[in-house]
N, C-alpha and C positions, 0 to 999 in steps of 0.2 A: 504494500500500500504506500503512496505516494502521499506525502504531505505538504498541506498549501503553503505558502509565505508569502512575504510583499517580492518583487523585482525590483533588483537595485540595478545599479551601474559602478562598475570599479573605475576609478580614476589610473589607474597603473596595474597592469595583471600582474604579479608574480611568477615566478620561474615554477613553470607545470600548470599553470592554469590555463589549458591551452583549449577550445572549440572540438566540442564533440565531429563537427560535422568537419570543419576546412582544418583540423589541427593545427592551429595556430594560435597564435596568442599576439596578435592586433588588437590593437585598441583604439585606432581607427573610424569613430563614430558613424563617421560619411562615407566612408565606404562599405562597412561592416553592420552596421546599425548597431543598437547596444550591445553589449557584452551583458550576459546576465546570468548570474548564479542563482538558480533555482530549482527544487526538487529534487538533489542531489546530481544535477546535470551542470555544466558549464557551455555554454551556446549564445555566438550572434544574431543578434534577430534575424538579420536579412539572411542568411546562412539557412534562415528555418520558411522565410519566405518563400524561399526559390528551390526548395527541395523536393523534387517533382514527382515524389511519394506522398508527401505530408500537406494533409488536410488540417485545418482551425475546426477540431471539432465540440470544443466547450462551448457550454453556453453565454459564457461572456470570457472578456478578455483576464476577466480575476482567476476563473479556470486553467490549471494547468499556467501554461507557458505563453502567455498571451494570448490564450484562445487554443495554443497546441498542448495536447494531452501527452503526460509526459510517455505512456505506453508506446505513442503514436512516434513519439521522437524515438525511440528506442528500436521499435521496429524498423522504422526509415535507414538507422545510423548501420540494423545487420543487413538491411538490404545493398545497401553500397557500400558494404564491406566485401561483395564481390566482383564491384565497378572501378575498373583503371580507369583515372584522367589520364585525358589525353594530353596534357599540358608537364606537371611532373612525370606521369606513368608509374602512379603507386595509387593504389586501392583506396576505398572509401571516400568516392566521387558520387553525391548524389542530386546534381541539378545535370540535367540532360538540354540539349537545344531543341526547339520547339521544331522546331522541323523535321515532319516525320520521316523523309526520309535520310536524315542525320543521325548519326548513332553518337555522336562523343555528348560525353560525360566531361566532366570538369569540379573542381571544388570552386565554389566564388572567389577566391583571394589568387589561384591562380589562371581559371577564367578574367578575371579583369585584366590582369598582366598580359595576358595571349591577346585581349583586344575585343572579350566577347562582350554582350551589353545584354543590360534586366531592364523590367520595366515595372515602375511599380505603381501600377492600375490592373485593373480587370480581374483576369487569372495571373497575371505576375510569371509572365513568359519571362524565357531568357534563349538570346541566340548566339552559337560559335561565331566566332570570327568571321567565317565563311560566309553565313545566312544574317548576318545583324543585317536591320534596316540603316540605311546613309540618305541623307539629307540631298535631296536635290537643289542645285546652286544654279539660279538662271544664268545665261552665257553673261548677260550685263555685268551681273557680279562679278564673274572670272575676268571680263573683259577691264573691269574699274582697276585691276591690283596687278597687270599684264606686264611683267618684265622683273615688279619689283615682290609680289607672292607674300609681302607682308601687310598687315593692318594692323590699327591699336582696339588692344580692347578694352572698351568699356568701363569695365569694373575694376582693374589693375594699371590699367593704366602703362601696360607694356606690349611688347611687339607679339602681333599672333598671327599666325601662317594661316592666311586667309585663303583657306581652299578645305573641304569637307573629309575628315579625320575624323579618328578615335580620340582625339584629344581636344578638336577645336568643334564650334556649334555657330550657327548664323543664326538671327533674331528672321525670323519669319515676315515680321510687321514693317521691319527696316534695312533699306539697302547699303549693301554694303559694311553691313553691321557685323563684325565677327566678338569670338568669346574663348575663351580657355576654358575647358571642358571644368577644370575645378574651379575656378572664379565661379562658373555659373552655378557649381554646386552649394558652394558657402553660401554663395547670397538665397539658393531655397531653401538652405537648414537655417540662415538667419532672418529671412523673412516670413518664414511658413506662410502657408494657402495661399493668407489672405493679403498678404502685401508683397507676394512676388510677381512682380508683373517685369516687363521690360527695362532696362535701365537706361534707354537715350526716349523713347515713346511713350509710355508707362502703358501700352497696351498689356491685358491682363489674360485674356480667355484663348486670342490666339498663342503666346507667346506661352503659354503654361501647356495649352496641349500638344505644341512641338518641343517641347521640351520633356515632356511624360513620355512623348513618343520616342524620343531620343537615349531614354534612361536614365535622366535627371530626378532625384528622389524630393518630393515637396511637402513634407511633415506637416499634418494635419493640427496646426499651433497655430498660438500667439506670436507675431514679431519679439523675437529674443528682447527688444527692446522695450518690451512692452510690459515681459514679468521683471526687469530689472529695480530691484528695490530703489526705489526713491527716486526714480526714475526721470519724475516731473516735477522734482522740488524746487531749481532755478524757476521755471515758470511761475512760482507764486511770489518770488520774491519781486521787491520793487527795485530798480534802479536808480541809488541816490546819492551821484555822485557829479558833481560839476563839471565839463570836461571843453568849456569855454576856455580861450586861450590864456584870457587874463578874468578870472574869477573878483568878481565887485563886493562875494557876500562878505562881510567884514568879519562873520563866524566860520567862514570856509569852506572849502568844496564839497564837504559832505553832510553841512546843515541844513534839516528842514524845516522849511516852518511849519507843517503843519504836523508832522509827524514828528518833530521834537530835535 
C-alpha cells in the first residue's frame, strides 16, 4: 500500500536521487518539470507526462503522483525496462514518437539532446528528431536576413540564427521576428497562461498556439510577478522629494506641507 503526502520540489538533488524514468538527477525545472519525491518514488513531472504507457488515473491531482497512480508509475518504469533508447542505447526508454510508423524510444533528457520535441496540450505527443513538426518560414522572411542569417532576439537581446531550428522559433504575428528556443521558454514559465503573449506585438492567442505547437511548455499560473511578496509596495508609496534644480522650500527637498 502506497501512502499519500504533499509534492514538494528539491532545490539541489543529492548524489542518488536520480529519476525513476530518464535516471538522472537534473534539476532543471524547464526542461524537466518538477523533481518530486513522493510515494516512495523519485520522478520529473514531465518525464511522467510523456511516458507513453502512463495514464492520470486518480481522481484529482492530490491522488497518487499528480493524478498518476503510483502502481501505474511502477508498471510503466518495468515496461521500459525492456526499451533501448535510441539516443544512449541503454534500457528503460519509455516515451516513444508519435508516429506510428517510428519505432524509437528515447528517455526525455536524452530525446531533447538528439533534437526531439513534446508538446504539452492534448495527449502530450512527443516526436524523434526525424518526425518533429518545423515551423514554416515564408521566402520574405529568408529573403529579409539573405547573406547575413542573423537576427536579434527579442527577449535577450543577442544575435539569433534567423532560419527555423531546434533551437531558434519565429513569432507567427511578426515579420521577421526571431527567438532562442530558451528565451522563449523563461519568458512562459515566467509569465504563465495569462501574460504570455508576444514580446514586440503583444498578440496572445496566435502567438501561444504556435508556440504549444512548437513544444514550448506554458504553466497554467500567475505571472511569477505577481505571487512575489510585496510585490506592489512602491506603488502605494508617494513620491516626496524635490528634484527642481535649485529647490526654494526653505525646509528642503523633502518637506511636505501637507503630509508633514
Amino acid at each position: 500500500m502506497f501512502s499519500l503526502c504533499n509534492v514538494h520540489r528539491t532545490c539541489a538533488l543529492q548524489d542518488g536521487e536520480t529519476c525513476v524514468f530518464c535516471l538522472s538527477n537534473e534539476d532543471k525545472e524547464e526542461e524537466y518539470g518538477k523533481f518530486i519525491k513522493k510515494c516512495g518514488l523519485q520522478v520529473h513531472y514531465f518525464c511522467m507526462l510523456f511516458a507513453s504507457g502512463l495514464c492520470q488515473r486518480g481522481k484529482s491531482e492530490e491522488h497518487g503522483i499528480y493524478g498518476f497512480l503510483p502502481e501505474d508509475i511502477i508498471k510503466e518504469i518495468r515496461r521500459g525496462s525492456r526499451l533501448k533508447c535510441y539516443c544512449c542505447k541503454k534500457k528503460g526508454s519509455t516515451i516513444g514518437c508519435v508516429v506510428g510508423s517510428c519505432s524509437k524510444k528515447f528517455h526525455l533528457g536524452c530525446g531533447r539532446k538528439g533534437g526531439t520535441l513534446h508538446q504539452f496540450f492534448g495527449s502530450f505527443r512527443s516526436f524523434c528528431q526525424d518526425h518533429r513538426p518545423r515551423q514554416m518560414v515564408p521566402i520574405s522572411d529568408r529573403l529579409a536576413f539573405y547573406g547575413t542569417a542573423n537576427a536579434l532576439c527579442a527577449i535577450c537581446m543577442n544575435s539569433v540564427e534567423a532560419r527555423a531550428s531546434n533551437e531558434t522559433l519565429r513569432a507567427p504575428c511578426c515579420r521577421n521576428s526571431w527567438f532562442h528556443r530558451s528565451c522563449i521558454q523563461k519568458h512562459a514559465s515566467t509569465a504563465g497562461l495569462y501574460f504570455f503573449k508576444c514580446p514586440l506585438c503583444n498578440n496572445k492567442e496566435m502567438f501561444q498556439n504556435e508556440m504549444l505547437e512548437f513544444g514550448i511548455h506554458i504553466p497554467d499560473q500567475d505571472a511569477a510577478w505577481e505571487t512575489e511578496p510585496n510585490a506592489y509596495n512602491e506603488l502605494m508609496e508617494r513620491y516626496m522629494h524635490c528634484d527642481a534644480l535649485l529647490c526654494r522650500c526653505p525646509n528642503g527637498r523633502k518637506y511636505n506641507r501637507d503630509g508633514g
